[in-house]
C-alpha positions in Angstrom: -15.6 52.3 7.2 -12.5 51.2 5.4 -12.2 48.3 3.7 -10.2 45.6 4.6 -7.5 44.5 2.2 -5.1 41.8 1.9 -2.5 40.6 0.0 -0.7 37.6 -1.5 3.1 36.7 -1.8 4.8 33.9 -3.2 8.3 33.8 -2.9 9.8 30.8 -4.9 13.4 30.2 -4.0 16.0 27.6 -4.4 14.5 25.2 -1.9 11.4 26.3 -1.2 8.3 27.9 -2.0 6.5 30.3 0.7 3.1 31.9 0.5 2.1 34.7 3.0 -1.0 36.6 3.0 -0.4 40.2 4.8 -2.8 42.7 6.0 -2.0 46.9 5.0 0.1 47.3 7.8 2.7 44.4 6.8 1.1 42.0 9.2 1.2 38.1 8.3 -1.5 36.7 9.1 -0.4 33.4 7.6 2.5 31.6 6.0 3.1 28.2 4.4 6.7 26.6 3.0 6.8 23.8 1.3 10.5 22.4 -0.3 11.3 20.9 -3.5 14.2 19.2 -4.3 17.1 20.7 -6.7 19.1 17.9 -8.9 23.2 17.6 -9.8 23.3 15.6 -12.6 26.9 16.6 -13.2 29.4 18.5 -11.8 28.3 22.1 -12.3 24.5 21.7 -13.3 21.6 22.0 -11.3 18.3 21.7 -12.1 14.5 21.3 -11.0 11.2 20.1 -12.2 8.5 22.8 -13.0 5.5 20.5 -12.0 7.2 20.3 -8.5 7.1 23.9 -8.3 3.1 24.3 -9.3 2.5 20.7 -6.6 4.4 22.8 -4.0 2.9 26.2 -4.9 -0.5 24.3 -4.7 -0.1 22.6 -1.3 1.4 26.2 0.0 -1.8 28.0 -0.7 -4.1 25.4 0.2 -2.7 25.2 3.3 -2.5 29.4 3.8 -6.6 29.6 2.3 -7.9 26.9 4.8 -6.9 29.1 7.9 -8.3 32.3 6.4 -12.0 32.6 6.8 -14.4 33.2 3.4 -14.0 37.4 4.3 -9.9 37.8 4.3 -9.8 35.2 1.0 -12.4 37.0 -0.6 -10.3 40.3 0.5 -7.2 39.5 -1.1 -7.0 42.1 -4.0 -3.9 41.0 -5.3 -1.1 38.8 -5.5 2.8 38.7 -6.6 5.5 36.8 -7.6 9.0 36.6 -6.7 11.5 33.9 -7.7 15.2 32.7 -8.6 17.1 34.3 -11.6 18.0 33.3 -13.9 15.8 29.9 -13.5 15.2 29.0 -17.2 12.8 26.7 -18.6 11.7 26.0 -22.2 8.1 25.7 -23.0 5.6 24.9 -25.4 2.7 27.0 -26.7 0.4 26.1 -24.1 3.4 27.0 -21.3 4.2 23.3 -21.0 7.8 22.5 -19.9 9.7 21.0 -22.7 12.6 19.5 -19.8 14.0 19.9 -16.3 14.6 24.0 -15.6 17.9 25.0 -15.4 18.7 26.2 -12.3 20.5 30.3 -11.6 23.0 28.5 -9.9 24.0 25.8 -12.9 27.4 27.2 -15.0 26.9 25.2 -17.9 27.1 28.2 -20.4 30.8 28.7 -19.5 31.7 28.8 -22.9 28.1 31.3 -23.9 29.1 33.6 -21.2 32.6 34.2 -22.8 31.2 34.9 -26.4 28.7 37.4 -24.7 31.5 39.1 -23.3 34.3 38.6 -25.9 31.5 41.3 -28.0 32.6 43.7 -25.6 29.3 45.2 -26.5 28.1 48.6 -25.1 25.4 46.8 -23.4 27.8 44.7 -20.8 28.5 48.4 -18.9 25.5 47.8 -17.6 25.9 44.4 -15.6 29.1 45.3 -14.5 31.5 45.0 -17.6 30.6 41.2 -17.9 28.3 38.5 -18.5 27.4 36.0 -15.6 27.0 32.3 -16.1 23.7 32.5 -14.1 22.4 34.6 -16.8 19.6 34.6 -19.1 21.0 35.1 -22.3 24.3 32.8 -22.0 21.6 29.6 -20.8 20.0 30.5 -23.7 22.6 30.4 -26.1 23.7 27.1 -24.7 20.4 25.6 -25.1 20.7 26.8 -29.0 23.9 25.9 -29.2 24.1 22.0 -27.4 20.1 21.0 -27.3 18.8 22.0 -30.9 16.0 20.0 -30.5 14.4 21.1 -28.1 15.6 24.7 -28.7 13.2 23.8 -32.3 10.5 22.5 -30.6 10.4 25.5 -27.7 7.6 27.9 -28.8 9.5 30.6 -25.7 12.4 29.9 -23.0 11.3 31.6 -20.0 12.3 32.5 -16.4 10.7 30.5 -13.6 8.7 34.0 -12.6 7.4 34.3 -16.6 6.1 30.5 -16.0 4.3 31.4 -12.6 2.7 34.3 -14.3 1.4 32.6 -16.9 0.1 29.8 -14.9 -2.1 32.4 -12.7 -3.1 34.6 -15.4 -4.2 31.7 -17.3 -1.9 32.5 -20.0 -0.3 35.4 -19.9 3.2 35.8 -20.8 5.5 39.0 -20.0 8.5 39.4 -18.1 9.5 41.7 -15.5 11.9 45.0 -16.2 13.7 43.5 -13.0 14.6 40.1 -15.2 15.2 41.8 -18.3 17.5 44.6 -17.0 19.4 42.4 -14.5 19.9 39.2 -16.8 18.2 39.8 -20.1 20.6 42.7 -21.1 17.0 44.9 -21.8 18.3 48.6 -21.0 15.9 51.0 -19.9 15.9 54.3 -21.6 19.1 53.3 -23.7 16.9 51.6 -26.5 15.8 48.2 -24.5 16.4 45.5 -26.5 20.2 45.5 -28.2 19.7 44.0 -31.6 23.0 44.0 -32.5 24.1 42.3 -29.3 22.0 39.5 -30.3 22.7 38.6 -33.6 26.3 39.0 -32.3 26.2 36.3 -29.7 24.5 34.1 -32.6 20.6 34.8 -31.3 19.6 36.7 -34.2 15.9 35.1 -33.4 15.7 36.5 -29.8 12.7 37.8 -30.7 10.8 34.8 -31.4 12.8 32.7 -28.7 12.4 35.2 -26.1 9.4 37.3 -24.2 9.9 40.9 -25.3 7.3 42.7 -23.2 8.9 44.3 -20.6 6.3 44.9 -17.4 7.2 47.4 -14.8 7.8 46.0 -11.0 4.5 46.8 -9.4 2.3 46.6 -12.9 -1.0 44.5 -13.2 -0.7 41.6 -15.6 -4.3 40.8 -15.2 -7.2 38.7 -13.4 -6.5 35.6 -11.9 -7.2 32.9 -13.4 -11.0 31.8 -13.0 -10.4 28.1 -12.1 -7.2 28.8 -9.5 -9.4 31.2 -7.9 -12.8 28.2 -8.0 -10.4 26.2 -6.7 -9.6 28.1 -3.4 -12.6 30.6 -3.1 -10.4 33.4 -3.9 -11.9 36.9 -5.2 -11.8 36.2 -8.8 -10.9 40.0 -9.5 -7.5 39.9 -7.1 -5.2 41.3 -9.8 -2.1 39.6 -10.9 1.4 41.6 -10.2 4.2 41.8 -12.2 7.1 41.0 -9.7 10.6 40.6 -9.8 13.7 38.5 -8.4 13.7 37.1 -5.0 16.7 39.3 -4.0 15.6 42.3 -5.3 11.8 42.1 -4.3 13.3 41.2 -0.9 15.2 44.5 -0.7 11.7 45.7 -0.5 10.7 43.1 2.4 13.6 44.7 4.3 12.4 48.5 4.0 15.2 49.2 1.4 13.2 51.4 -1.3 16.1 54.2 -1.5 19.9 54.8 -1.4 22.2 53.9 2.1 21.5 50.9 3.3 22.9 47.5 1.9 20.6 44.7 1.6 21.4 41.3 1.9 19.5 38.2 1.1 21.2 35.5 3.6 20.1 32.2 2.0 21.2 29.6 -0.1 23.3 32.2 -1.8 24.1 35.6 -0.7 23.0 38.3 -2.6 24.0 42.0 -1.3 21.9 45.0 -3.0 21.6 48.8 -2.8 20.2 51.7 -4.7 22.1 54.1 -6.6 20.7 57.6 -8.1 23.6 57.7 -10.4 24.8 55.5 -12.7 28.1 54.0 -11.2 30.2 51.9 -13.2 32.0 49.4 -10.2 34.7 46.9 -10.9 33.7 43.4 -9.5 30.1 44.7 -9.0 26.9 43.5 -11.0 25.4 46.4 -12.7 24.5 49.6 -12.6 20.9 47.4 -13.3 18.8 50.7 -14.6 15.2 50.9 -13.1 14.3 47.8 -12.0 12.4 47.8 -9.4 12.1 51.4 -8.3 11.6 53.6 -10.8 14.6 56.2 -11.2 16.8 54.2 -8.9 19.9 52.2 -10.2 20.4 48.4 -8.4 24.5 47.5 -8.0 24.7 43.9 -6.5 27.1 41.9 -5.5 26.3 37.9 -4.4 28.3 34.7 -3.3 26.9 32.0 -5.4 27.5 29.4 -2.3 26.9 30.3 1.1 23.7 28.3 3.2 24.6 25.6 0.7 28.0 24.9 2.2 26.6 24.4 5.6 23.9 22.3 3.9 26.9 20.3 2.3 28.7 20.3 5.6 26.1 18.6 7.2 25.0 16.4 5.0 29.1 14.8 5.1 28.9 14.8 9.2 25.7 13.7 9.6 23.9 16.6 11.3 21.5 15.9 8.7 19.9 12.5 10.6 20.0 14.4 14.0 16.7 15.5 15.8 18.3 19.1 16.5 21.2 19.4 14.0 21.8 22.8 14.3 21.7 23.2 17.6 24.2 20.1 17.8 26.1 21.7 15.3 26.1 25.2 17.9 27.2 23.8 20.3 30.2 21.9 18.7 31.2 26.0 17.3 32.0 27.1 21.1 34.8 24.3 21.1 36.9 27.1 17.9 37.9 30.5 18.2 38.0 33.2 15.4 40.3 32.0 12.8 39.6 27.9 13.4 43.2 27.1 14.4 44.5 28.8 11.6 42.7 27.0 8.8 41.5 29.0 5.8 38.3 28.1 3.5 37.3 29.6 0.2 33.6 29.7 -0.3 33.7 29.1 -4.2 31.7 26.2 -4.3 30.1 27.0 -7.0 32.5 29.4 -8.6 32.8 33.0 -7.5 30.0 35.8 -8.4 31.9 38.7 -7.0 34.3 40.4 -7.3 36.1 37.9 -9.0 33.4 36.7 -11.3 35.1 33.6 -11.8 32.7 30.4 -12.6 35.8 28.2 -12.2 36.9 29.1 -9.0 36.5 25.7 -6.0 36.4 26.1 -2.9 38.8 25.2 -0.7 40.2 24.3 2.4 44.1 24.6 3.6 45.9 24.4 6.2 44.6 20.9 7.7 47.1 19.1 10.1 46.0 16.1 12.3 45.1 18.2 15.2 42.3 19.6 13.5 38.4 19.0 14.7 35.5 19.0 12.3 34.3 22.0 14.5 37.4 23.7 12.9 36.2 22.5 9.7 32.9 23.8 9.6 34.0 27.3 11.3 36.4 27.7 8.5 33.7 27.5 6.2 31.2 29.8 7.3 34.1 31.9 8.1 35.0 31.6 4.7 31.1 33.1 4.0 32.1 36.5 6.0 35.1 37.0 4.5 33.2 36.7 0.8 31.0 39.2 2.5 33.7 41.3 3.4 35.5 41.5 -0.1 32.3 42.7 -1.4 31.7 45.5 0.8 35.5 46.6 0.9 34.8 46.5 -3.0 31.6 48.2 -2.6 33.7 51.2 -0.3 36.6 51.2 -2.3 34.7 52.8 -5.2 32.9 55.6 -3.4 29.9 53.4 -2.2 30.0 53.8 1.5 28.3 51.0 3.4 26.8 52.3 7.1 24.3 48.8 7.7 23.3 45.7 6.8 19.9 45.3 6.3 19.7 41.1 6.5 17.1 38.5 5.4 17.2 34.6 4.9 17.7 31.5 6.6 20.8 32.6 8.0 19.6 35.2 10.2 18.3 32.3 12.3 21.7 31.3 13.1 23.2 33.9 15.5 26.4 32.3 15.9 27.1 33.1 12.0 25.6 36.3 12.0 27.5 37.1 14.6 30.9 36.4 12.7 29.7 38.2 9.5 29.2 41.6 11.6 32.6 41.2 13.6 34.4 40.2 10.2 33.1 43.4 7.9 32.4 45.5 10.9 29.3 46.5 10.2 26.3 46.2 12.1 23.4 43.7 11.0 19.6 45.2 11.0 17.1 41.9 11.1 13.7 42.5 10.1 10.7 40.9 12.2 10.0 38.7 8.8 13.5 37.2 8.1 12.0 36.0 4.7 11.8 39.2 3.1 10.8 37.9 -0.3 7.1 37.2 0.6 6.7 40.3 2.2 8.6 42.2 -0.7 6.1 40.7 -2.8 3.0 41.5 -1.0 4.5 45.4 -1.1 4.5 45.0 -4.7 0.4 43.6 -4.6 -0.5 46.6 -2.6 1.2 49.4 -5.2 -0.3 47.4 -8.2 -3.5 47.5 -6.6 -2.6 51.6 -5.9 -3.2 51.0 -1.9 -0.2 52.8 -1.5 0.9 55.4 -4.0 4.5 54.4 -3.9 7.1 51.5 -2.7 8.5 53.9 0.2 5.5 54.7 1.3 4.5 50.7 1.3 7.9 49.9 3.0 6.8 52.5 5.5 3.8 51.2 6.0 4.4 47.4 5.8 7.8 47.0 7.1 9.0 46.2 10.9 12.4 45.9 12.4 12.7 43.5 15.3 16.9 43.4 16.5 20.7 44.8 15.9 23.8 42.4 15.4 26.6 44.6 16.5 30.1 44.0 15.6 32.7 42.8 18.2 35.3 45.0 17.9 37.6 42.5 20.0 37.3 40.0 16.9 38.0 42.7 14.1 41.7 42.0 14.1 41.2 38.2 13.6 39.4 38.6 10.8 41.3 41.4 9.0 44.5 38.6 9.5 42.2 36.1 8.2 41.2 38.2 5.6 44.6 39.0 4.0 45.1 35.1 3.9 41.8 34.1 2.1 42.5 36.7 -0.9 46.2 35.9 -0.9 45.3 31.9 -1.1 42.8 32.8 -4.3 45.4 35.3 -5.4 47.5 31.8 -5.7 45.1 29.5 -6.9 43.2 30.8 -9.4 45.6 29.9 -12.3 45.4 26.6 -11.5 41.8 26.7 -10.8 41.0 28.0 -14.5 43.5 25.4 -16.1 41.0 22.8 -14.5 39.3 20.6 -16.9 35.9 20.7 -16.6 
């Protein structure tokens, strides 16, 4: 007889946290989210508090361990990790937080991004030419640079994923090739660390501020620790995995563990992934990321810093928020429009603009209000404004000898068919939703079972683990709409964007 085993994921993103526990065959057989709350202190930051994270994290698991008898808990050989990037927190040497985390999505380190970049360094051709302000190295530098007292007092600045590990290990600290290859500037196979990138930026002491040991996606970082597992009757030999981002451990939630599909995390933010055997160098594309999650397989990403959060904003402004049933008040509202919302036109730069523009100081906007207008116009223009973000990204993606045949789709968005709907009629592509729409959790526990070697490999575990439940096929009756529609949002940035850069911030 085989032996039963099980397996943990924890998917920590911008709002939430969410435990699952899933059986071999992909199989949850029991989930818990609980949210935290993020904090704008001023315009452009965002931050959270780590101790809200481990409270949530806490509450998540109790809440998963009390419905799973003493035989699945004690069954669980591993767990794994899977978070927001770059989240960055300083700590001391017993992993306490030294402040508030600064969140992926803050774009303080305006000014840190542009001395990365103005190195033109070798090492950039690897992210896509550039430096993001969501990045590791530029929050960093701005920590050096604007807090030097607690930069002194910091014994490492981690990612929020680092800080998890360390907490379940019981004081383990490494970070994940997926962090370091996507954020860190770490190049696999082309001398990892660039030395003489960092002492060009000013962090000659990235050494001693930074965690150098790279872990593979997949790799054990060791036991968990004794009184975590006490504290929930867990198997105190489950195995600790090194994960990864939330985006790119979801691509293996969604069954994407090789090249031709397009993965896209539908949340908070959009992030759209795919693999890449070769090493393609893509204008307005992240990357090419080498080997981070799959080894010998290339990541090329591009992402919308502000999608779910619009609507979020949206319905905070309206009021849907104090509703009983906000969104389907807010569905029914959307029959009242038609493609193209009476000719208004949003931009979805909230937040600033990830790709292809890679522009931190672009705003959204909205134009072409007249009197006649409706909120329902308001909000369709907005999360029409989402699909045409999507759009530019695949036509960029296509333009550049990437072909694009699905989208594979994950995240709170997928809920809303409406919106999905209008992102496959505005890129034409078909959307392929998975039976877990959170793909992280489940990416993660794929991760568990290849670091505990119950499957030899992530495509065989994506195989194994992964189910598709439904289609979203285009409208081609709505295709010309949006391709107007789309020729007037990149004209109205095309306009804007010197005015938005002369902004003050």
């Amino acid at each position: 007889m085989i032996e039963a085993k099980y397996f943990m994921g924890v998917d920590t993103g911008t709002q939430s946290v969410r435990v699952v526990v899933t059986d071999i065959s992909g199989n949850i057989l029991v989930a818990s989210e609980k949210p935290y709350q993020t904090y704008f202190p001023k315009p452009g930051r965002a931050e959270q508090k780590p101790d809200d994270w481990w409270r949530c994290f806490n509450e998540a698991v109790k809440e998963v361990t009390d419905q799973l008898s003493m035989g699945v808990r004690y069954s669980i050989v591993g767990i794994s990790v899977c978070s927001t990037s770059s989240t960055v927190v300083p700590i001391d040497d017993h992993g306490n937080a030294l402040q508030d985390a600064i969140m992926w999505m803050d774009t303080r380190a305006i000014k840190e991004m542009e001395i990365c970049n103005a190195t033109h360094h070798p090492c950039l051709k690897y992210c896509g030419g550039a430096e993001s302000v969501e990045w590791m190295i530029p929050k960093v530098l701005w920590i050096k640079r604007n807090q030097s007292d607690v930069y002194q007092k910091a014994y490492k600045i981690i990612e929020q994923l680092d800080w998890f590990n360390y907490k379940l290990t019981g004081g383990k600290l490494a970070t994940s090739i997926c962090q370091a290859a996507c954020k860190w500037n770490y190049i696999d196979g082309h001398g990892g660390w660039q030395k003489d990138f960092f002492e060009q930026i000013g962090l000659e002491d990235y050494e001693d501020i930074l965690v150098t040991d790279v872990k593979q996606v997949g790799e054990p970082l060791g036991k968990i620790d004794h009184e975590f597992a006490e504290k929930y009757d867990l198997n105190p030999e489950m195995q600790v995995i090194e994960g990864g981002i939330d985006a790119h451990i979801g691509m293996l939630g969604l069954g994407v563990s090789k090249p031709g599909r397009l993965a896209m995390i539908m949340g908070t933010s959009f992030v759209q992934l795919c693999f890449s055997k070769e090493e393609k160098e893509l204008e307005g594309i992240w990357g090419p990321y080498l080997n981070p999650v799959v080894p010998g397989l290339n990541i090329l990403e591009g992402g919308q810093i502000s999608a779910g959060s619009i609507v979020k904003w949206y319905m905070k402004q309206w009021g849907f928020d104090k509703m009983d049933r906000p969104y389907e008040a807010i569905a029914e509202m959307l029959k009242s429009t038609k493609p193209g919302a009476n000719g208004l036109v949003a931009l979805d730069f909230f937040q600033g603009n990830r790709t292809p523009y890679k522009d931190p100081n672009a705003k959204g906007v909205i134009y072409g209000l007249t009197l006649s207008h409706t909120k329902a116009d308001i909000y369709r223009a907005l999360i029409e404004s989402v699909a045409m973000g999507t759009k530019n990204i695949i036509d960029n993606f296509e333009k550049q000898g990437v072909p694009i045949d699905m989208i594979v789709g994950c995240g709170g968005v997928t809920k809303d068919k409406n919106w999905m709907q209008i992102i496959a009629d505005a890129t034409g592509k078909p959307i392929i939703v998975t039976v877990d729409p959170s793909a992280g959790g489940l990416g993660c526990c794929i991760v568990a079972a290849v670091g505990t070697q119950t499957y030899a490999s992530f495509d065989e575990a994506t195989e194994g683990m992964v189910k598709m439940a439904y289609t979203v096929e285009p409208n081609p009756d709505n295709y010309p709409a949006y391709e107007a529609l789309f020729k007037r949002y990149t004209e109205l940035y095309s306009h804007l964007k010197d005015m938005m850069n002369d902004e003050e911030e």
